[in-house]
N, CA and C of each residue as an Amber inpcrd file, in Angstrom:
protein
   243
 264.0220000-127.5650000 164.4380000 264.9970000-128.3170000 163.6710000
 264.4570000-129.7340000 163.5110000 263.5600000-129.9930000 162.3460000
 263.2180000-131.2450000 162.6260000 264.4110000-131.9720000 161.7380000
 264.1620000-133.3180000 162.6050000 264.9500000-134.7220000 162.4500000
 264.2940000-135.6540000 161.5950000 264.9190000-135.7080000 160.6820000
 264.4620000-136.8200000 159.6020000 264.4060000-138.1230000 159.8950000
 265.4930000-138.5500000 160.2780000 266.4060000-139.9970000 161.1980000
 267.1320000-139.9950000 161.6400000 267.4500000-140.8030000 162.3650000
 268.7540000-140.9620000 162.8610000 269.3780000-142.3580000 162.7850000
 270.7790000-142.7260000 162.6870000 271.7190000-144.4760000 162.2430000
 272.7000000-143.9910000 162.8840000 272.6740000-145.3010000 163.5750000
 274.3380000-145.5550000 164.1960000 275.1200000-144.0850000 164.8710000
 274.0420000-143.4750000 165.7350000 274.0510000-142.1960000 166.0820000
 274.4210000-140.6970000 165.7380000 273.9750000-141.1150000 164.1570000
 274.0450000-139.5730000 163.6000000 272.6720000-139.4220000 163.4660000
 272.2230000-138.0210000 163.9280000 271.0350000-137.4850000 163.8410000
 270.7750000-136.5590000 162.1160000 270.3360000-137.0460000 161.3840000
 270.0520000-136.1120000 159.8390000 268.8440000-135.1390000 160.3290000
 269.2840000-134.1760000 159.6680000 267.7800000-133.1140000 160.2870000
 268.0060000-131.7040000 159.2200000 266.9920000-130.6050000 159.4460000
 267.0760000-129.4830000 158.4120000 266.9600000-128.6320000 159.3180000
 267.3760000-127.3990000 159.3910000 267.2530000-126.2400000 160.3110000
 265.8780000-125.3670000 159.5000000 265.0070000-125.3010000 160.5200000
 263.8380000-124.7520000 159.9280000 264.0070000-123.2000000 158.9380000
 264.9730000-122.3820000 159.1230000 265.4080000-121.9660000 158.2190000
 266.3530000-121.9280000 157.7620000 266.7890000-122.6980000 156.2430000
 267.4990000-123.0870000 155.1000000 267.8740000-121.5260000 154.3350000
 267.7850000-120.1620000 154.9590000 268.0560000-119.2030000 154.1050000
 266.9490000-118.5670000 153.3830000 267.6430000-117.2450000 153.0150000
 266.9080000-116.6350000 152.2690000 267.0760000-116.1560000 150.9010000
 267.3330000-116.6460000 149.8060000 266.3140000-117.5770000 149.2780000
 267.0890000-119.1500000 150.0240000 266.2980000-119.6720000 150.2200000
 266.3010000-121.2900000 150.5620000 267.2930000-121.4480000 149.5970000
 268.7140000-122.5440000 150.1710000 269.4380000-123.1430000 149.2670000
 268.8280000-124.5870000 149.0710000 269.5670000-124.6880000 148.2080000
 268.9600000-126.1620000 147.1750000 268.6100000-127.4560000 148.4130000
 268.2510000-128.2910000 148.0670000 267.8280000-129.5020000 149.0110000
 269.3940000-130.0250000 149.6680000 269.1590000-130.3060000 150.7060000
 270.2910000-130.6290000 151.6620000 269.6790000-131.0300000 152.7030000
 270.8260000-132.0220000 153.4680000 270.5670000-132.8060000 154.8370000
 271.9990000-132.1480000 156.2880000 271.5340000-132.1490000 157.0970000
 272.8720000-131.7470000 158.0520000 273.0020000-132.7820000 158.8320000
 274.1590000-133.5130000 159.2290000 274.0570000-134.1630000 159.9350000
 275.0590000-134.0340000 161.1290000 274.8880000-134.5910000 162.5340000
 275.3790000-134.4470000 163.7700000 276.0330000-135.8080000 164.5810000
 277.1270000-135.4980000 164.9030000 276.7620000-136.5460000 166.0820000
 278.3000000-136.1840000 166.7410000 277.4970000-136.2270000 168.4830000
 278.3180000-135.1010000 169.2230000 278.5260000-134.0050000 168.7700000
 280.0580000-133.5210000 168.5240000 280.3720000-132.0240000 168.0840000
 280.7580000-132.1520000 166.8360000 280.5150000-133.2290000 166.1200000
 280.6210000-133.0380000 164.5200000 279.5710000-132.7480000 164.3210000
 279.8440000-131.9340000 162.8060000 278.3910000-131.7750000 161.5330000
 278.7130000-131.1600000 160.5530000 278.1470000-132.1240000 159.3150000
 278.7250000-132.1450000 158.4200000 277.1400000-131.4300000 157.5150000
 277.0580000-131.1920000 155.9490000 276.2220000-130.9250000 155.4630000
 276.3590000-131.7320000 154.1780000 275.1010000-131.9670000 153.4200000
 274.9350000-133.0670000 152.6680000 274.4950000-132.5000000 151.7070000
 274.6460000-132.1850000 150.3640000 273.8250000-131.8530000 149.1680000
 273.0680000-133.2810000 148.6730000 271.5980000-133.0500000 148.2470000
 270.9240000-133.9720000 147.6250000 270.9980000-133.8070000 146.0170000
 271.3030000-132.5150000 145.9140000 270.9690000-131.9850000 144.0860000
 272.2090000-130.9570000 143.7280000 272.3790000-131.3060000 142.5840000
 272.2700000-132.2920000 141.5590000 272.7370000-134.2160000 142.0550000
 273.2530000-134.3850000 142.6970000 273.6500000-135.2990000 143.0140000
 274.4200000-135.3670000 144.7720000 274.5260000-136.6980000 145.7160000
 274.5120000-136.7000000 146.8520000 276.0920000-136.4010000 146.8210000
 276.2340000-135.6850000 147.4740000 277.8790000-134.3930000 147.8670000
 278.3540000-133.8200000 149.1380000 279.2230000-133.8110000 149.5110000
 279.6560000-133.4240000 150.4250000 279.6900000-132.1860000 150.0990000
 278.6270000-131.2430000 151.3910000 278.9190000-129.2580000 151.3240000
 279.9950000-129.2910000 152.4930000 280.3000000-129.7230000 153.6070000
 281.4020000-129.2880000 154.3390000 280.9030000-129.9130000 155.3170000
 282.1490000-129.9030000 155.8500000 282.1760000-130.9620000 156.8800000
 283.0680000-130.3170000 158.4910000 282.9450000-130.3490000 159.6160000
 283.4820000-129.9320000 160.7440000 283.5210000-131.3930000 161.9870000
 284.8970000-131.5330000 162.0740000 285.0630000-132.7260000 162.8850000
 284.9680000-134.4580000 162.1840000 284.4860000-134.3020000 161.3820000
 284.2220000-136.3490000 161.0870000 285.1900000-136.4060000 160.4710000
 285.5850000-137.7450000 160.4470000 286.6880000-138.3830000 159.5200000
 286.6350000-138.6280000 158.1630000 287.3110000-138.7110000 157.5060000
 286.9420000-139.6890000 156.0820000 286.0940000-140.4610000 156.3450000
 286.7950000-141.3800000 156.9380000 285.6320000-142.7250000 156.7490000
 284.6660000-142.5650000 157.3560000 283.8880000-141.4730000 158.0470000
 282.6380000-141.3830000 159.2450000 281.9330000-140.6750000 157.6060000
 282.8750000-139.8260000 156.8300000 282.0430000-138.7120000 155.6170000
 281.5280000-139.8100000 154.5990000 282.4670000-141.0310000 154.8260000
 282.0010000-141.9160000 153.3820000 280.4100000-142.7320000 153.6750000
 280.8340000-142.9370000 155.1290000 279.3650000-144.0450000 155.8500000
 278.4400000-142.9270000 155.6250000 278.5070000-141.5480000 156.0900000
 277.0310000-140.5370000 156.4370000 276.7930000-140.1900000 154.7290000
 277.5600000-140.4280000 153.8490000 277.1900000-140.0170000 151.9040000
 276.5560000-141.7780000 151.8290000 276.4960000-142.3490000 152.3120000
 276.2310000-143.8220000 152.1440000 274.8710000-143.7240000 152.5800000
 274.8070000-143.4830000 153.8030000 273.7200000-143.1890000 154.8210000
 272.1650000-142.1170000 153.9510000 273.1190000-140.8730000 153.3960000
 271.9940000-140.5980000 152.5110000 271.8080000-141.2060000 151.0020000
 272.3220000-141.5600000 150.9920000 272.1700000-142.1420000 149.5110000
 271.1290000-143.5380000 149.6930000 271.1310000-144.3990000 150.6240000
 269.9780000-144.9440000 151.0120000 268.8850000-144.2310000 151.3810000
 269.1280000-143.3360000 151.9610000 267.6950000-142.6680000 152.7540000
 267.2010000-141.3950000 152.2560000 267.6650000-141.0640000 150.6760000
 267.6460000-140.0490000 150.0050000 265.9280000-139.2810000 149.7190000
 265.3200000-140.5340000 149.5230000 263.4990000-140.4340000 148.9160000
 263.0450000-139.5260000 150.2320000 263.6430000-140.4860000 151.4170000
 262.8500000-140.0570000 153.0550000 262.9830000-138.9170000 153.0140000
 264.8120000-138.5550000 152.5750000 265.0910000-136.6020000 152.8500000
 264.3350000-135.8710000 152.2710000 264.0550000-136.6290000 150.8060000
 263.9900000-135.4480000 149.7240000 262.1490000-135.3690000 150.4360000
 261.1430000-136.0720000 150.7900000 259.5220000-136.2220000 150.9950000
 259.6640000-135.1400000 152.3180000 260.6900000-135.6460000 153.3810000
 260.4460000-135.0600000 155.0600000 260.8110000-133.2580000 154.0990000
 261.3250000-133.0100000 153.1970000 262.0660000-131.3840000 153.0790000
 260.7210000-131.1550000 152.6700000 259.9750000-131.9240000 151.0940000
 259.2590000-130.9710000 150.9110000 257.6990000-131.0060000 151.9350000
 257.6120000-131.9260000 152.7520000 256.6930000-131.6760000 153.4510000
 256.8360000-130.8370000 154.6360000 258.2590000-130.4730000 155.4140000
 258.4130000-129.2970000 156.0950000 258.3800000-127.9680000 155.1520000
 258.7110000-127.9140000 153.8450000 259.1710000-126.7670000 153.4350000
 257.7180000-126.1160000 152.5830000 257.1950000-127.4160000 152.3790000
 255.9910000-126.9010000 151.9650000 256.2960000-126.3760000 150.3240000
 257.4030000-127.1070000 149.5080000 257.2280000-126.9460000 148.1000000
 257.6350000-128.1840000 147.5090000
């Protein structure tokens, strides 16, 4: 499961397998017993969320939307496309 980054103790990371066929580019993120999932494409989105608040979902869509280039380079250099 590599880890892309981590802020203000959410860990962003990809589960080495994304499915079969692989779904579209996405980030998961953690911290404690929350985790939420992040669409990058078509645009940065909330896929679902377990445990965070509103306002923890608005900072971690904030969070990738700055650090979007890092996600989108760390996916295709783990994913290898």
């Amino acid at each position: 499961m590599p880890v892309v980054f981590c802020s203000n103790g959410y860990r962003f990371f990809f589960f080495s397998n994304e499915g079969s066929p692989r779904e579209p580019l996405h980030v998961h993120v953690r911290r404690g017993g929350d985790i939420a999932k992040i669409w990058l494409e078509p645009q940065v989105a909330l896929a679902e969320s377990y445990g965070f608040k509103s306002r923890e979902l608005s900072d971690i869509v904030t969070l990738v939307q700055e650090h979007r280039s890092e996600i989108e380079r760390a996916w295709h250099e783990h994913f290898g496309d």
